[in-house]
C-alpha angles and dihedrals in degrees: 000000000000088000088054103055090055092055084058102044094042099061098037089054095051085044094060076087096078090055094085089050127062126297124239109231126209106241120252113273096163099144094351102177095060084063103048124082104214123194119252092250117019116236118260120189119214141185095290091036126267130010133233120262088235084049092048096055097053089041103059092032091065103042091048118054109209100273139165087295114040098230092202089053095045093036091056091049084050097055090034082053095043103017085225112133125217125264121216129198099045126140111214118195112190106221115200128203128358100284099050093049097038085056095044081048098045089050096056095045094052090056103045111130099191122000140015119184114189124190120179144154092219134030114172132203089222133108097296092027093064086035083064104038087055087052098052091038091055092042086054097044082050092057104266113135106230120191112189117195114182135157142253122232077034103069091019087123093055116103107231094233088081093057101042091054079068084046093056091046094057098257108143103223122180121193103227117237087339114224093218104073095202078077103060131092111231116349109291099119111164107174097182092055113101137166101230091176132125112201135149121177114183121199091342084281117082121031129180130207139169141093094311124120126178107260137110091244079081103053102083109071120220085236104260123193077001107142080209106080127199105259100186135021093265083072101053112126118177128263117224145144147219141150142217121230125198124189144024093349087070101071080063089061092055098044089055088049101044079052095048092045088048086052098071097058107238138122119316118266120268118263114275147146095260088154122043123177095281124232136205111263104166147333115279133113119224151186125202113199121189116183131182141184105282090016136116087278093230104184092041087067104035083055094051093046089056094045088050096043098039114120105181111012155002116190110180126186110192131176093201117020108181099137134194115239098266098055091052081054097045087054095037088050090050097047082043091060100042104276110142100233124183135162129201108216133180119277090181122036144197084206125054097175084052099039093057090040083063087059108073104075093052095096100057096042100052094045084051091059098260119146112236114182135169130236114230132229098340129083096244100218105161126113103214139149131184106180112188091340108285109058115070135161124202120184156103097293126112119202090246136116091241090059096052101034113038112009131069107251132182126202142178121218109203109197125198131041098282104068087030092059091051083061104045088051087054092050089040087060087042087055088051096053093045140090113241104232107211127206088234091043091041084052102058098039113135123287103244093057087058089052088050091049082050098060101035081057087079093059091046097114093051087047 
């Protein structure tokens, strides 16, 4: 915990620097839809690249029965908003808690034949850190070409020596936007930039994302679908989420590596075999956003268009909520028109600037009819999204202004029931383990934690 919070304070106190400069601004999406021009049909990508609009069509008419949000129609605004197709033949598996996704991981890891590409905000020397780091050594003594791409204010409490004994062993390692500028080629020295993604691709086959890091903080569960609930605080765990793809879509994870690794202007990656010829490994059809600082903002987009479009519900769980204006609108408007719309949000927190600044909306969106509940005896830190059942995001993505607008994000977008009720069975059990905060019991909340609100709000635009 305590390394955490540093990771936190130190940067925000080097970034007060970009006060006295001008700020970034997230674009207009009021009633985004209205001003898109979709295509008829959206385009969807195979195995042998993109389909046919006839083959789409079909496609996509057979795998989403005609629900409360028409997926085609949805699915056709999201590319129009983000111009990034769909991607078909894929297998998802959700992954809940720390100890579920770092064996899946490790797993994988342990049985990569030729690559293994790893990006991530935080990579700890602790018990799983160095777990991970001995995996990843004997896979590249074995042969196996592993790239390593982690960032800097992330791991800025981690001695290098951790990361030079992978060095030594061959491993090829970038720190991602360095804070020390000594370290950066040219001048672009963007300080507030960071690469908040996790993201692990074995063989070109198999990639990983969520709200995992790799890190031991992680390790003990919060006892999910446990019939043994924590019963004190020295029993908290911590509740996140991430999911494994396998198929076509992960070709999309590695292109968005092989770009963030070019970005920071080093040598080329080794030879490997990154993309293989991909092959159908399920059913599901799939989107894979990457956003960045300066960028489309992607997600930003593709969040706003489901808020807007939803029918029946949003349910929203979300580490650090500290939303810009249009989203609290997006959410009030749909409350306001029928949509069931409920948010999981920390009880406990790892970050206590963060976790006032979220505050400040409460007010609005529980007057306005929005369901704010708590989560209990665990740090919520996953980034997930079910709207109306069939369409869900996981990722690496807060609903923050910091996440859209200066950090690199990755999210998947899982479209069709399925997947959505997976979601919604997870949420369901979130629900379960959280506190109900009520407008008359929000109200009436003690005098010093809306002094603290008050003075989080200030940092609102680098949360």
């Amino acid at each position: 915990m305590k390394v955490l919070c540093m990771r936190f304070w130190i940067p925000l106190g080097l970034m007060c620097w970009g006060l006295l400069g001008a700020c970034a601004s997230l674009p207009n999406v009021t009633a985004l839809g209205d001003k898109l021009e979709p295509a008829a049909t959206p385009t969807v990508k195979g195995t042998n690249g993109e389909l046919s609009g006839a083959r789409s069509k079909a496609l996509l008419a057979k795998r989403w029965a005609k629900g409360t949000l028409d997926l085609q129609q949805q699915a056709a605004l999201e590319e129009a908003a983000t111009g990034v197709p769909l991607i078909a033949g894929n297998k998802t598996t959700l992954l809940f808690d720390g100890p579920q996704t770092m064996k899946a991981m490790l797993e994988a890891i342990t049985s990569a034949r030729n690559n293994i590409n790893l990006e991530t905000y935080i990579f700890d020397q602790d018990e799983l850190g160095l777990k991970f780091a001995d995996a990843l050594i004997e896979r590249q003594q074995q042969g196996v070409t592993v790239n390593i791409l982690y960032d800097s204010v992330g791991t800025i409490g981690v001695p290098a020596e951790f990361f030079k004994r992978m060095r030594d062993a061959g491993i090829k390692l970038i720190e991602f936007n360095p804070v020390n500028p000594a370290k950066v080629s040219g001048n672009d020295w963007k300080l507030n930039n960071r690469d908040h993604r996790k993201v692990l691709i074995v063989d070109g086959k198999i990639a990983f994302t969520g709200g995992i890091n790799i890190s031991a903080t992680y390790a003990k569960s919060s006892l999910f679908r446990s019939a043994s609930k924590p019963t004190s605080k020295k029993d908290v765990g911590w509740r996140d989420t991430h999911i494994k793809v396998e198929g076509p879509a992960v070709q999309a994870f590695q292109w968005l590596f092989v770009r963030q690794w070019a970005s920071q202007d080093k040598d080329d990656l080794r030879e490997a075999d990154y993309f293989p010829k991909p092959v159908i490994a399920g059913d599901k059809v799939v989107r894979v956003l990457g956003s960045d600082p300066d960028g489309q903002f992607e997600i930003y987009k593709a969040y706003a268009l489901a808020f807007q479009e939803a029918k029946k519900s949003i349910h929203i769980t979300s580490a650090y909520f500290v939303p810009d204006r249009q989203t609290v609108d997006a959410l009030i408007a749909a409350a306001k028109r029928g949509v069931d719309v409920k948010i999981v949000l920390p009880g406990v927190s790892d970050s206590g600037l963060v976790f006032y600044a979220g505050h400040a909306f409460y007010d609005d969106l529980l007057a306005a009819g929005v369901k704010i509940y708590q989560l209990k005896l665990a740090v919520l830190h996953a980034k997930t999204a079910v709207v109306d059942s069939n369409w869900s995001t996981v990722g690496s993505t807060n609903l923050d202004t910091r996440s859209f607008l200066h950090n690199s994000e990755l999210n998947v977008i899982v479209m069709g029931e399925p997947f959505g009720n997976e979601m919604e069975r997870a949420f369901q059990e979130d629900i379960r383990d959280s506190n109900l905060i009520t407008l008359e019991q929000w109200r009436h909340r003690p005098w010093a934690n809306r002094m603290k609100e008050w003075a989080a709000r200030f940092m609102d635009y680098w949360l």
